[in-house]
Structure formats: C-alpha cells, structure tokens
N, C-alpha and C positions, 0 to 999 in steps of 0.2 A: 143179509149183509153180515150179521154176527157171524156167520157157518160158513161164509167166503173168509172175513179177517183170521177165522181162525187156524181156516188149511192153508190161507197165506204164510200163517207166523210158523204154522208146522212143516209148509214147505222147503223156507227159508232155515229153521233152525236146523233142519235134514242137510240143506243144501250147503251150507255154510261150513261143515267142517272138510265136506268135499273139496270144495272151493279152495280152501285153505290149503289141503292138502296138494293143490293143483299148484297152487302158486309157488309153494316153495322147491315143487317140483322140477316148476317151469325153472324155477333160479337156478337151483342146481344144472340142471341140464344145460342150459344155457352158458355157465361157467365151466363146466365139461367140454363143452363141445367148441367155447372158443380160443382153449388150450391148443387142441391138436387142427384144428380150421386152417391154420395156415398154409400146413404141408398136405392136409386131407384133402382141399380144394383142387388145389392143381392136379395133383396125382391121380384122383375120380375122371376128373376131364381128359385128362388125357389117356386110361383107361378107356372111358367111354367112348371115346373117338377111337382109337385103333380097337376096337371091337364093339361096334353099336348095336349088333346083331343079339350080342349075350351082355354085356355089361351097357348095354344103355340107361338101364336104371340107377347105375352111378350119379350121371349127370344130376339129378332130380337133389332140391334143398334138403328135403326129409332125408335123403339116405348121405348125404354127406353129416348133416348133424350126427345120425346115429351114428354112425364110423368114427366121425370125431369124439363123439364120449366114449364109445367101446375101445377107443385106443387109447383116451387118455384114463380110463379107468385101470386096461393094460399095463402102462407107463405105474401107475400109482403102485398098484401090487407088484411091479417089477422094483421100486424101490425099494418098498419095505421088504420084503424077500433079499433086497442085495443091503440092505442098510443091518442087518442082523448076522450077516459074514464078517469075518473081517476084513476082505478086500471092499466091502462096502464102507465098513467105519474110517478105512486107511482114505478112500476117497471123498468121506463127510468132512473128514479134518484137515485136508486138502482144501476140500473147497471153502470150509469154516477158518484157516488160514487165509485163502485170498479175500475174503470179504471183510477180512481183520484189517486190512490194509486199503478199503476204502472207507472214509470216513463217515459220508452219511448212512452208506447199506450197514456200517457196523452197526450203528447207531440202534437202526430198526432192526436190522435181524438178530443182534444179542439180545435186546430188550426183548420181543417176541419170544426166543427160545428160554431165555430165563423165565421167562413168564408161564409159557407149557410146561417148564419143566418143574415149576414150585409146586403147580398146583396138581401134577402126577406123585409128589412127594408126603407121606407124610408129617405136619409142622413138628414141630418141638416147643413146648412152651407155654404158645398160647393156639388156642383149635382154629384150623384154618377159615368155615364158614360162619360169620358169624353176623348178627345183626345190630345196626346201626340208626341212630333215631335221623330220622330225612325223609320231609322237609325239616320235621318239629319233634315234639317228643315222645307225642300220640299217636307215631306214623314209623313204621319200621323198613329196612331196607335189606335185601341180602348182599350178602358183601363176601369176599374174600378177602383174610389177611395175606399179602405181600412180602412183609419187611416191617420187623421192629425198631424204631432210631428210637434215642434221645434226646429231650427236651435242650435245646443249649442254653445254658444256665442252672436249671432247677432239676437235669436228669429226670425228668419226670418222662417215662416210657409212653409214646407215641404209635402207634398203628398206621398204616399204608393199607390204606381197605379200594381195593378194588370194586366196583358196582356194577355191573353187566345191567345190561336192560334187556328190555320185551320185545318182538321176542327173538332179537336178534344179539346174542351176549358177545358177538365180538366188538358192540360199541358200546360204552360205559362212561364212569365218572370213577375221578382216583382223589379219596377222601384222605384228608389226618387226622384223626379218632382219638383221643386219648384210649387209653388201654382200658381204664377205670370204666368209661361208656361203653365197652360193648359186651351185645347181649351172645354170651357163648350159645353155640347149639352142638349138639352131636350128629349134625347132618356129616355125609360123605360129601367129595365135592361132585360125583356123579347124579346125588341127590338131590342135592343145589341146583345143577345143571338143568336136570327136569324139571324141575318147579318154576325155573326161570322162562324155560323155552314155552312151555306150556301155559304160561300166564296164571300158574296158581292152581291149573286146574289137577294136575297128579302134585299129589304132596303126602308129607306125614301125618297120621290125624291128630297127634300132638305139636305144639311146636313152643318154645318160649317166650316171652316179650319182654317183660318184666326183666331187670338185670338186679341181677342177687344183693341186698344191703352191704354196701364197703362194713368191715370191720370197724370196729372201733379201736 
C-alpha cells in the first residue's frame, strides 16, 4: 500500500502539470474558435455539400473548430501587420473615434487601452511593480502602480495599485496605497507577469518585503 500511494502521488504530480496545460489550452482554443464559428459553420456545410466526395470532412465538429482558430489566428496577425502601417493606424483612430461617441464602449474600451498601454510604458517617479501589505502586514501582494492622485486635504501622495490574480491576471483588485507603504522592487512588468501566471512558481531568487525606514 505505501508503494501504491507513492506511484499514486508520482503519478498525479507528473500528470498535473499536463492537465494544466490542457486546460488552458482548451480555453484558448475554445475562444479562437468561437471568433470565427459563425461564418466558419455555414460556409464548411455548404462546402461539404456541393462536394461530399472531397470535402466532406468539412462537415465534421473537429475540422470546423480547427478552421475557426486558424482563421481567427489569420485575422489576428493580419491586424497587427496592418495596425503598424499607416493605413492601419488611419483606421484604428477611425474606429477609436467612433467608439468615443458611445458612451458605455467608451468607457470600457479607454479604460482597457489606457491600462495596456501604462503598463507597455516605462513609469516615472515611482517603480511600476511593486508590493503592497494584503490581507495584513505579514502577507505581501504584487501590484501594479496605475496612477499617482492626491490626498484631498493633506496632498499626501496616494497610489492606484492594480492587483492581478492566479492565475488568471486579467481579473484583479484596484487598491489605494499610500505611496509611503509600498514595498518598491525592480521587477519588469514581464517579470511580474510570470510570477503571477505561474503561481510563484518562476520568480527572482531575491525579492524585497520589508519597505525601507521613512526618513526622519
């Protein structure tokens, strides 16, 4: 029994990162494929019907998925390729116009692009990654700084720390930090980014915690 639990626990820890990797797989693929699914569907079928002879493997789930991600992977590089011309930036700002003039897509789609775009940037000031005491004070968080305000009243400089979670960083928590608590690092935001997806498992082998004594 000990020499069964133990190929159990070594099969599992083998099998586990597989697993994982399958899953997020599956997700991606899945949001690939139901990009382009709308026009890929019909178009397969009706392919497969005016030629069932050679294209009847159209018809079939699997080969419409794959079509739908290989085209909408297509589409993807066909963006960025035309977004780095200028006929492409002429029709970003175009289309970044009309969406200025609805109220709620404004809302989300500025927010979002301002948001890609700070943390492509580097900060001035104060260091973009940095860590923040959450829940308590014995317990650290990675963060992104956002946006510097002021205290109203006392001007006392305040932080906008963004907090990505595990291991999915597009959903998070948006902290206001005093500036004096947080713990700077010299992380890149690419390096943040791995440490986060990864649950800690790729990191630096140094890192800070402690925030340096305020002056006196």
């Amino acid at each position: 029994m000990r020499r069964l639990r133990a190929y159990f626990f070594t099969g599992l820890l083998t099998l586990l990162p597989i697993w994982l990797v399958w899953i997020v797989f599956k997700f991606v693929l899945g949001l690939l494929s139901d990009i382009s699914q709308p026009w890929v569907g019909p178009l397969s079928v009706s392919l497969a019907s005016a030629h069932p002879e050679m294209l009847g493997w159209l018809d079939d789930p699997w080969a419409q998925a794959a079509i739908a991600m290989l085209g909408t992977v297509v589409v993807i590089i066909s963006v960025g390729a035309l977004a780095r011309r200028v006929v492409g930036q002429r029709l970003l700002a175009w289309f970044e116009g009309v969406i200025a003039r609805i109220p709620l897509m404004k809302t989300v789609y500025g927010s979002a692009r301002k948001l890609l775009d700070l943390l492509q940037t580097k900060p001035d000031g104060t260091q973009r990654v940095v860590l923040i005491d959450f829940p308590h004070r014995d317990m650290k968080c990675v963060g992104f700084v956002t946006r510097i305000i002021l205290e109203e009243g006392t001007g006392r400089e305040l932080a906008a720390v963004y907090v990505p979670t595990t291991p999915n960083p597009t959903s998070g928590y948006l902290e206001i930090v005093p500036v004096e608590k947080l713990t700077p690092t010299d992380w890149s935001v690419d390096q943040a980014m791995t440490f986060i997806i990864s649950g800690g498992a790729v990191s630096p082998d140094h890192m800070p915690f402690e925030r340096n004594p305020a002056p006196p």
